[in-house]
FIRO-165366 format. One record per residue (C-alpha): residue number from 1; residue in three letters; x, y, z. Coordinates in steps of 0.001 Angstrom, whole numbers, always signed. Example, Ala and Ser with C-alpha at 12.3 -4.5 7.8 and 13.67 -1.06 7.14 Angstrom:
2
(site 1; 'ALA'; (+12300; -4500; +7800))
(site 2; 'SER'; (+13670; -1060; +7140))
// end
This chain:
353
(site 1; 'UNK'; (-78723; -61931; -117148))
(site 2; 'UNK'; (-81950; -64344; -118039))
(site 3; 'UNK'; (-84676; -62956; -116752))
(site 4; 'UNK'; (-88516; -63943; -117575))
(site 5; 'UNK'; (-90300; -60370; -118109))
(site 6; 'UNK'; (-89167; -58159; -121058))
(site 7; 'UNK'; (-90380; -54782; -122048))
(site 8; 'UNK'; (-89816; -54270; -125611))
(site 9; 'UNK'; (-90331; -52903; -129164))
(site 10; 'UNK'; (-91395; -55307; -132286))
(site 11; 'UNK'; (-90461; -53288; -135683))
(site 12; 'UNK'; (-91780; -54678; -139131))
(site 13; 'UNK'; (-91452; -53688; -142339))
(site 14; 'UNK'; (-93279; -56261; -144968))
(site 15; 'UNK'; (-92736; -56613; -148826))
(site 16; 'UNK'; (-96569; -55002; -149603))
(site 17; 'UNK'; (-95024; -51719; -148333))
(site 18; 'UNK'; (-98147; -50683; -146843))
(site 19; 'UNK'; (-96131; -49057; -144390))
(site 20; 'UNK'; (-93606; -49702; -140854))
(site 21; 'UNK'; (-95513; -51885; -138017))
(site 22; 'UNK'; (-94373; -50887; -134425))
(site 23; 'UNK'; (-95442; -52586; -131454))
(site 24; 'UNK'; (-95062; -52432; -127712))
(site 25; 'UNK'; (-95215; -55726; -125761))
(site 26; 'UNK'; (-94422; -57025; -122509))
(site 27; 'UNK'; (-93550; -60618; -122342))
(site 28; 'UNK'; (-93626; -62734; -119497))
(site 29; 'UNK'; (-92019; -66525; -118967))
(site 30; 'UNK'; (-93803; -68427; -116488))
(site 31; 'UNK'; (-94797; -72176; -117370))
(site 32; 'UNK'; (-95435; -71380; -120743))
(site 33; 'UNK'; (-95170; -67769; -122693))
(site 34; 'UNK'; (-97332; -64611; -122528))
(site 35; 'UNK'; (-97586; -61792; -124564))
(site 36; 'UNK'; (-99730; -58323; -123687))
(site 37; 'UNK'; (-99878; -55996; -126327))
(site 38; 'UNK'; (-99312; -52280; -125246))
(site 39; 'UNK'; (-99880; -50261; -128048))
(site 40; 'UNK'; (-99098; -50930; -131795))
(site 41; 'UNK'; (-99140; -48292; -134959))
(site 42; 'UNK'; (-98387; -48816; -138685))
(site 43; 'UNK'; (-96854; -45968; -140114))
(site 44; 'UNK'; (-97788; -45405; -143821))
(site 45; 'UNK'; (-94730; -45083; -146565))
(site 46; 'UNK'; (-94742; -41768; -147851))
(site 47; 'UNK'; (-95219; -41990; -152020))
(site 48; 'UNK'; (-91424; -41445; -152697))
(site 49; 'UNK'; (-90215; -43839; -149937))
(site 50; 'UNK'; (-92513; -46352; -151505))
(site 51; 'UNK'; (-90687; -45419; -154858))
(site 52; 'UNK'; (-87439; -45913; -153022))
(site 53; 'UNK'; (-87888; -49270; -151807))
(site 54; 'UNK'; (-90147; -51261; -154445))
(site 55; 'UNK'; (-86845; -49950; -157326))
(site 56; 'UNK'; (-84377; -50433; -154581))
(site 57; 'UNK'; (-84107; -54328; -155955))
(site 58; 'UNK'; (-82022; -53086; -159093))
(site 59; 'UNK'; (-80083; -50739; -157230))
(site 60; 'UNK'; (-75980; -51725; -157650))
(site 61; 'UNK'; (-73546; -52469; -154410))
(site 62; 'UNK'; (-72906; -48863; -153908))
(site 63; 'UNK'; (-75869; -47151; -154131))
(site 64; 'UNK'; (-77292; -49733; -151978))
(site 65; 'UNK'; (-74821; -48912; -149441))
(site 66; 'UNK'; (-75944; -45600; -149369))
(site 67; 'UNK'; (-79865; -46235; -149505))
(site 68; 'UNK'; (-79138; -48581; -146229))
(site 69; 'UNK'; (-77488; -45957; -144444))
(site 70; 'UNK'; (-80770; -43352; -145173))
(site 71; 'UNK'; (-83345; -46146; -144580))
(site 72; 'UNK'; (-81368; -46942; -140775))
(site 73; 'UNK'; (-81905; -42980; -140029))
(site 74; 'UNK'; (-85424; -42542; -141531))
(site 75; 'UNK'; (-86067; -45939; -139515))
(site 76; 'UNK'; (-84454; -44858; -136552))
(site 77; 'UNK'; (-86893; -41207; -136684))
(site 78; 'UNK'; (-89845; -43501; -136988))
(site 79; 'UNK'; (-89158; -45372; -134247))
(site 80; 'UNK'; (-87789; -42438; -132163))
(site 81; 'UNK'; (-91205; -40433; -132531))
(site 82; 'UNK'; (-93361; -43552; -131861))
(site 83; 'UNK'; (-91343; -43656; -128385))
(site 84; 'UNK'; (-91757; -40442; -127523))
(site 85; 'UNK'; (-95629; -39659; -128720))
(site 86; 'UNK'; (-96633; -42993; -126267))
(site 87; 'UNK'; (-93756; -42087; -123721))
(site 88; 'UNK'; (-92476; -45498; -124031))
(site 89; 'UNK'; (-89299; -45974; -121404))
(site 90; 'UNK'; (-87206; -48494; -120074))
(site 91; 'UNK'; (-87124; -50706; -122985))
(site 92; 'UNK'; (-85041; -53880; -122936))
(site 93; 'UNK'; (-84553; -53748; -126490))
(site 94; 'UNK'; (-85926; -52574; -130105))
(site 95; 'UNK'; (-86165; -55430; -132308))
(site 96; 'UNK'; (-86206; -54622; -135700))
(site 97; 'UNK'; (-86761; -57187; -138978))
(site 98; 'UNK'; (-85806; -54086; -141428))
(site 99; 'UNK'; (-87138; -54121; -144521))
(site 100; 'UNK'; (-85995; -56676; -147237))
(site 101; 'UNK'; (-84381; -55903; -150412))
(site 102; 'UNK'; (-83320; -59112; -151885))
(site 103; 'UNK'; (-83985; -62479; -150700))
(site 104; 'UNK'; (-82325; -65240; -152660))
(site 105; 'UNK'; (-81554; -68126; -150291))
(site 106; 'UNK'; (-80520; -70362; -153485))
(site 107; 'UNK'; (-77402; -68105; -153945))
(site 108; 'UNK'; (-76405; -67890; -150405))
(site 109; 'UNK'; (-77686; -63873; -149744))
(site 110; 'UNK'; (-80566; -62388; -148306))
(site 111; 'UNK'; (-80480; -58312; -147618))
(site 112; 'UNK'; (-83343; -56709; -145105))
(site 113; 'UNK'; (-81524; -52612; -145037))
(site 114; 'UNK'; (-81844; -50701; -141697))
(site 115; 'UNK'; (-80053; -53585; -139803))
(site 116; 'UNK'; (-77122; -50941; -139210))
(site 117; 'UNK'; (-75379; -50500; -135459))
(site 118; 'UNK'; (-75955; -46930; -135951))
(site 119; 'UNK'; (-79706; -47488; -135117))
(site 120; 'UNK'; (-78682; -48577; -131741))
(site 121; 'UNK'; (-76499; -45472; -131575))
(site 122; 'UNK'; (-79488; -43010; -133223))
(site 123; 'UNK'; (-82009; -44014; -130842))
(site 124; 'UNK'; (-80237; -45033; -127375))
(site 125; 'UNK'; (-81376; -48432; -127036))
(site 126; 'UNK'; (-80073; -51695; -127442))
(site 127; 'UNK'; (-81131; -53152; -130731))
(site 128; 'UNK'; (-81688; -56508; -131948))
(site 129; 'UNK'; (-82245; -57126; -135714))
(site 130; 'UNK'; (-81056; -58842; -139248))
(site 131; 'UNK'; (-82287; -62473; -138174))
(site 132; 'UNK'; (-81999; -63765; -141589))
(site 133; 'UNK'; (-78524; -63884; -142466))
(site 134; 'UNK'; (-77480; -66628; -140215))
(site 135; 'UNK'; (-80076; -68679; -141379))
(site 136; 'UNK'; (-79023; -68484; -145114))
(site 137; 'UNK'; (-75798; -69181; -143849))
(site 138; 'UNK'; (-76762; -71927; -142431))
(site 139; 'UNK'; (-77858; -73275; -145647))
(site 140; 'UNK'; (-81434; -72297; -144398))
(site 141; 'UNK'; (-84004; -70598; -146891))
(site 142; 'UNK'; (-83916; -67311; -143349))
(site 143; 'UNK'; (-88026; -67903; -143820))
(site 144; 'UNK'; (-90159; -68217; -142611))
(site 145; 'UNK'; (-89121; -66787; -139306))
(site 146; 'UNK'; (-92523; -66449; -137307))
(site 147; 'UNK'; (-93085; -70101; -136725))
(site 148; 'UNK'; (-90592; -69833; -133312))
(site 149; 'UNK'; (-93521; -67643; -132075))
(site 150; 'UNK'; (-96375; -69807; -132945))
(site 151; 'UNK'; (-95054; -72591; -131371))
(site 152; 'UNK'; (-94740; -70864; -128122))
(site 153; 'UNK'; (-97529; -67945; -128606))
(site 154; 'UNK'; (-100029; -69522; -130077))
(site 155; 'UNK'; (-99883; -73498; -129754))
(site 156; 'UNK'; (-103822; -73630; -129504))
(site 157; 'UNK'; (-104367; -73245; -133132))
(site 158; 'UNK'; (-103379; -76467; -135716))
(site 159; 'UNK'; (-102663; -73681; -138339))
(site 160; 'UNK'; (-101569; -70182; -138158))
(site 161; 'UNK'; (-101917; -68780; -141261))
(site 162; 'UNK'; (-100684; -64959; -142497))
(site 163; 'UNK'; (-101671; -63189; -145517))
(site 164; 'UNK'; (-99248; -60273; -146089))
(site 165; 'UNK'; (-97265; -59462; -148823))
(site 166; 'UNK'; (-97548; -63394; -149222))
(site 167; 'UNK'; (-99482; -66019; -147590))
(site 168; 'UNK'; (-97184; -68523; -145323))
(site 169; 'UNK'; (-98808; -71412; -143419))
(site 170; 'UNK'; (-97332; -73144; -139727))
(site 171; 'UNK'; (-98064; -76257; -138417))
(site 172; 'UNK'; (-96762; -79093; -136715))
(site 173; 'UNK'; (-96284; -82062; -138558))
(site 174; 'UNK'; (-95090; -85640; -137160))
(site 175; 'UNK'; (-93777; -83713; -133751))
(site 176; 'UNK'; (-91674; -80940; -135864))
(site 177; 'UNK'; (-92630; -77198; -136865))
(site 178; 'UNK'; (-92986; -76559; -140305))
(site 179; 'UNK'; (-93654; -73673; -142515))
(site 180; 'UNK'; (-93904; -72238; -145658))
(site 181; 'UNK'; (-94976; -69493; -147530))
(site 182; 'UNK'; (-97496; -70847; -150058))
(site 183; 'UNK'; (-97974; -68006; -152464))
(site 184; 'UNK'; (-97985; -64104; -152995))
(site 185; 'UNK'; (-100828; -62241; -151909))
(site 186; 'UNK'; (-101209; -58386; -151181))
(site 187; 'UNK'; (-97948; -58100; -153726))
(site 188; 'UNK'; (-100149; -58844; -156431))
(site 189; 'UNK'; (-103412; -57504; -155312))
(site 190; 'UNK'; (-102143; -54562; -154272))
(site 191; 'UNK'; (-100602; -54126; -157641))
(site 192; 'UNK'; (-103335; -54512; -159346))
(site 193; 'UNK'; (-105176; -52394; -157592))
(site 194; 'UNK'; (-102901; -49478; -158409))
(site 195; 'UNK'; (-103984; -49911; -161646))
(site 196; 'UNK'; (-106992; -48273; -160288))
(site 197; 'UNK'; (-104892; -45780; -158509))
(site 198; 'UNK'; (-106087; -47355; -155268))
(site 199; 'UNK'; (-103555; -48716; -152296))
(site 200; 'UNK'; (-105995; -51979; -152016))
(site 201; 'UNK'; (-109079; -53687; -152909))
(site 202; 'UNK'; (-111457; -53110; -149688))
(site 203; 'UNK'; (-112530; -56052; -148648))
(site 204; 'UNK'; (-112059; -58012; -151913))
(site 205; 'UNK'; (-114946; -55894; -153599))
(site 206; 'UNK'; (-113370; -55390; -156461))
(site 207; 'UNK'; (-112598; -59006; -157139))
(site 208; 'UNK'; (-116146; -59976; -156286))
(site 209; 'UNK'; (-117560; -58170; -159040))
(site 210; 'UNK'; (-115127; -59575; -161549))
(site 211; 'UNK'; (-115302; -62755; -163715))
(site 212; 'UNK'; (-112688; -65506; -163343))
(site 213; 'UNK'; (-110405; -65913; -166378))
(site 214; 'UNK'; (-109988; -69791; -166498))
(site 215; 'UNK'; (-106961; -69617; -169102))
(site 216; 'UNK'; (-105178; -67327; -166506))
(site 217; 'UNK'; (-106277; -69369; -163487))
(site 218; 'UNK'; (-104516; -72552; -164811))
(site 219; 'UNK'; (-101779; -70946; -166368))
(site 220; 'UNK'; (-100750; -69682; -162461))
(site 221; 'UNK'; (-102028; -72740; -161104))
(site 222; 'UNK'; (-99035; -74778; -163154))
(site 223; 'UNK'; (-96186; -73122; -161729))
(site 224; 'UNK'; (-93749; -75093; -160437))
(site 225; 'UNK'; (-93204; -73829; -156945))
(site 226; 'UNK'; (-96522; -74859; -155767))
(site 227; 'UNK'; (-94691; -78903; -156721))
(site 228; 'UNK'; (-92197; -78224; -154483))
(site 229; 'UNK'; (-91976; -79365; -151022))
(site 230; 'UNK'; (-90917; -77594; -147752))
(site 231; 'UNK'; (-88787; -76021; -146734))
(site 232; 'UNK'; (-89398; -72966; -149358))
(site 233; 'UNK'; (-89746; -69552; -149670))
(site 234; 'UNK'; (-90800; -66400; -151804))
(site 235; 'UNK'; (-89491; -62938; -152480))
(site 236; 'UNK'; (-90635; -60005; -154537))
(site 237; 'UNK'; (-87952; -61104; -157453))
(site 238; 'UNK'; (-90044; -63984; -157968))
(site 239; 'UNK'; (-93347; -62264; -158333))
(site 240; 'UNK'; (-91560; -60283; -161099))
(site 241; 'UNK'; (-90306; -62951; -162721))
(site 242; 'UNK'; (-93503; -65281; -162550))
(site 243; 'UNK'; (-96674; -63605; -162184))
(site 244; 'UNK'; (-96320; -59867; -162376))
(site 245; 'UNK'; (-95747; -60410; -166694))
(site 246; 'UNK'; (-99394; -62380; -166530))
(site 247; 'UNK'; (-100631; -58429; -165660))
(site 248; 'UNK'; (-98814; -56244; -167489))
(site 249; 'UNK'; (-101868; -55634; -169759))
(site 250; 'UNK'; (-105423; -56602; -168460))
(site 251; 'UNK'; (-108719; -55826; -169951))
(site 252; 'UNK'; (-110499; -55739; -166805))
(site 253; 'UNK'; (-108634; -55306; -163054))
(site 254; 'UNK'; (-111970; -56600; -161780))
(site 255; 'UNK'; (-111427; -60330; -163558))
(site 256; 'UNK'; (-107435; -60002; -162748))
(site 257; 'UNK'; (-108279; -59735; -159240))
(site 258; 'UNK'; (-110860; -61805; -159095))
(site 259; 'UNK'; (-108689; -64852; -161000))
(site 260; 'UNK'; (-106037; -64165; -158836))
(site 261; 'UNK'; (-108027; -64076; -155472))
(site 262; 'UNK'; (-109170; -67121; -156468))
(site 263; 'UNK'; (-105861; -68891; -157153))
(site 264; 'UNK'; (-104394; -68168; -154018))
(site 265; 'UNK'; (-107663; -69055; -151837))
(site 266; 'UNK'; (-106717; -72706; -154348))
(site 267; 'UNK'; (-103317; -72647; -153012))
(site 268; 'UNK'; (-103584; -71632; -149392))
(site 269; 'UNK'; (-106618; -73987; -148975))
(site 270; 'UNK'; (-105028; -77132; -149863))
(site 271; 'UNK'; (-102045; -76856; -147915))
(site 272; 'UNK'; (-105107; -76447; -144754))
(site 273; 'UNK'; (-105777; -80087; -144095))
(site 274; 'UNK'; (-107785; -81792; -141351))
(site 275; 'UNK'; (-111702; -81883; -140155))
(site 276; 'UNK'; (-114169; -79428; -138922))
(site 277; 'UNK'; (-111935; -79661; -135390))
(site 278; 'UNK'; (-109202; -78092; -136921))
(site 279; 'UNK'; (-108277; -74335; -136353))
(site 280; 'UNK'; (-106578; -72156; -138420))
(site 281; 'UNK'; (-105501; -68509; -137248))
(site 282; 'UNK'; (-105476; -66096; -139741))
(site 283; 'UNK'; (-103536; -62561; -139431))
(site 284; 'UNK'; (-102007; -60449; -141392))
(site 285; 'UNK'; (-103198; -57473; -143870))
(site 286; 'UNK'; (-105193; -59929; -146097))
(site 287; 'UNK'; (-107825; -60821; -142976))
(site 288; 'UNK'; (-109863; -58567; -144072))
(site 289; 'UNK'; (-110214; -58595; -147516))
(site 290; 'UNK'; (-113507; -60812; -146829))
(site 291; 'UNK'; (-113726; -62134; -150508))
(site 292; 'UNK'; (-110443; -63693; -150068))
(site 293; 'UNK'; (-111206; -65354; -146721))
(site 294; 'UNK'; (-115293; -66607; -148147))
(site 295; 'UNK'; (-113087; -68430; -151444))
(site 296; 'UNK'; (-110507; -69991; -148961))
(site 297; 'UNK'; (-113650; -71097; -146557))
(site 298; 'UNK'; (-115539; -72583; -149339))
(site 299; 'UNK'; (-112468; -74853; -150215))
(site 300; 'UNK'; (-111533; -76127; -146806))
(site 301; 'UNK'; (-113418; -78086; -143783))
(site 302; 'UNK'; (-111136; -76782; -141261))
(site 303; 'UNK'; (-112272; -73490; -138849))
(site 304; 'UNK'; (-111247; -70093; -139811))
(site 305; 'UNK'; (-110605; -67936; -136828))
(site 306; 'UNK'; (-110353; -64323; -137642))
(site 307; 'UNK'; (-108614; -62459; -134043))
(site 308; 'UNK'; (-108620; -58903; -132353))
(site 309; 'UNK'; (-107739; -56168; -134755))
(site 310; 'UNK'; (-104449; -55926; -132823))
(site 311; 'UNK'; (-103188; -59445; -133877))
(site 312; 'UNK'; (-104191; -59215; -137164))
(site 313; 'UNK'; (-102387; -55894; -137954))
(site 314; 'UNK'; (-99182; -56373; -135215))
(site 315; 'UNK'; (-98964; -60261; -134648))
(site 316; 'UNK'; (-95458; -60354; -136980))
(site 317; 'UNK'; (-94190; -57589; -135307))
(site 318; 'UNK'; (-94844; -58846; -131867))
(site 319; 'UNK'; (-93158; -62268; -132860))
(site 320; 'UNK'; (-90107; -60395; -133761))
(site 321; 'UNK'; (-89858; -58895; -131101))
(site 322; 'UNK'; (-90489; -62372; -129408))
(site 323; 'UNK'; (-87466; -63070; -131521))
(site 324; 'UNK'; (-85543; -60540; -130150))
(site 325; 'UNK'; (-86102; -61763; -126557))
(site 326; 'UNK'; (-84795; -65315; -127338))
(site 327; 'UNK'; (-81755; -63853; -129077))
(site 328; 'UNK'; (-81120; -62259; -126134))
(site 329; 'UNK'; (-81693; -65089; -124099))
(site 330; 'UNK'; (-79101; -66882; -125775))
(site 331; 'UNK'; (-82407; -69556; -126807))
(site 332; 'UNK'; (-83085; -70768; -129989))
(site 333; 'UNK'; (-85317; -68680; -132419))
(site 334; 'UNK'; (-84902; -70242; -135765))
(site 335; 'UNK'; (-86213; -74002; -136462))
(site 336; 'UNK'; (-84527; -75972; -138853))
(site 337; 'UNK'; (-87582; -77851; -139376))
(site 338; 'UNK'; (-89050; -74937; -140957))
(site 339; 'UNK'; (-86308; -73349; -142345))
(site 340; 'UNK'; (-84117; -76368; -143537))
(site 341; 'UNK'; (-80776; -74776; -142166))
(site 342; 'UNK'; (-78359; -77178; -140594))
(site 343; 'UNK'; (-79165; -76881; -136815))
(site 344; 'UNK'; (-81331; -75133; -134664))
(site 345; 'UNK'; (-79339; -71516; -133993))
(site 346; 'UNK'; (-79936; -68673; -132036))
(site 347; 'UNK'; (-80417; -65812; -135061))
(site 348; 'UNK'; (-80139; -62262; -134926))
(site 349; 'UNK'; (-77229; -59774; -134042))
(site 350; 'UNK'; (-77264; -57004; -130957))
(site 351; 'UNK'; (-76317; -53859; -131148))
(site 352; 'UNK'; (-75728; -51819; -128001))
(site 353; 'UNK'; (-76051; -47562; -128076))
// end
């Protein structure tokens, strides 16, 4: 039955593996969309689950198989224990992006693990998850997938802007949604930062006090993708492949983060056109690395609006969860505008306990 209020769970897990994002929302459907956010958590990967998932990529068929079946139960306690510590009833539905594996829309296959019915069975609730696959079988790159919500949670902004594991940009353009992701972010920061046996660089400070490397700067300046036109995406294979073997050996992690801060403020801040009028919402982990946010400012006319705490660190997991909702509203959630699949489609698949 359509109804317009939903009470339900938004479950992320992103490609910097800083850890699981759960939120609670209530939506309500009245002329236009609202959202209130209940309470939201991030629950840190412990050191060997992060092992687990970053070498999960070169696992083969079978082991796979069996590292999706253990990633759907140690999802399903994660999400079982958030419920209970915030006594969180009478859900509508947990909906869950999983965590992706491999993403290669070019070959027809995209993989996000924990997308299993038994997570519906484990933790009592209807579940909604894996809203990629369709898309990709659509002949749609299944990314970006958070545009549905900015169009219809946040239309006040011209840009909404996230910098996670990458940075993707959404916009309308001509009357239609697009989006894009634009380039990696914390997947590269945060590996160089390891090579300082820290999770991050706070706030950029690390880069600051580094020196830009202009040989590097162009050479990752000249790769192709940033040529190509939407609809496009990035996974973690193509970091490996393209950017990660620029770092394998660096003299200084202060001037490798600092070059590479730098390049992607280059790439995110041309793809932000328009005046001083223009807004441009920015969420996502890489909000508050401040160095990151001064080098995109400096390049760009358009406003920067940093938002509550909560939408920086939740606002993908409330959108799908927001996802969820349409799926189970029968409405569309994925734009073929931004995706370039064949239609318009109603993404996702429902499990039931």
């Amino acid at each position: 039955m359509i109804k317009n209020y939903y009470n339900v769970l938004g479950v992320m897990s992103g490609t910097s593996l800083d850890g699981i994002d759960l939120v609670h929302v209530k939506f309500q459907k009245d002329d236009n969309w609202t959202y209130e956010i209940l309470v939201g958590e991030t629950i840190e990967y412990e050191t060997e689950w992060q092992k687990r998932l970053s070498e999960a990529l070169h696992y083969n068929d079978l082991r796979l198989l069996d590292f999706n079946e253990d990633y759907t139960s140690y999802l399903a306690d994660v999400i079982y224990s958030f419920l209970r510590k915030h006594e969180i009833t009478e859900l509508d539905a947990v909906c869950s992006h999983g965590h992706t594996i491999k993403h290669e829309p070019e070959n027809g296959f995209t993989l996000q693990i924990g997308n299993l019915p038994k997570l519906a069975k484990l933790l009592g609730q209807t579940v909604v998850c894996d809203f990629r696959v369709q898309d990709v079988q659509l002949g749609g790159q299944g990314a970006p997938l958070v545009p549905i919500g900015d169009e219809l949670l946040f239309s006040e902004y011209d840009y909404c802007l996230n910098l996670g594991g990458f940075a993707n940009v959404s916009t309308n353009r001509d009357g239609k949604r697009l989006a894009y992701d634009i380039c990696a972010v914390n997947t590269v920061m945060n590996y160089l930062s390891a090579k300082l046996e820290l999770p991050y660089d706070k706030g950029g400070q690390i880069a600051a006090s580094g020196k830009v490397e202009t040989g590097l700067l162009e050479k990752l300046n000249s790769l192709p993708f940033y040529d190509q036109a939407p609809p496009k995406s990035l996974g973690i294979e193509w970091v490996n492949k393209n950017i990660l073997p620029f770092f394998e050996d660096v003299a200084s992690v202060a001037s490798a983060l600092r070059t590479y801060t730098e390049h992607a403020a280059m790439q995110i801040a041309r793809e932000l056109k328009g005046d001083a009028s223009a807004k441009v919402l920015v969420t996502g982990g890489g909000a508050f690395n401040d160095f990151l946010i001064n080098e995109i400012e400096k390049r760009t006319k358009v406003e920067v609006v940093i938002p509550s705490v909560e939408v920086i660190d939740f606002k993908e997991a409330l959108i799908f969860a927001f996802l969820g909702v349409l799926k189970l509203r029968g409405e569309n959630n994925v734009l073929s505008s931004v995706t370039g699949a064949s239609k318009d489609h109603s993404s996702g698949v429902v499990f039931n306990p």
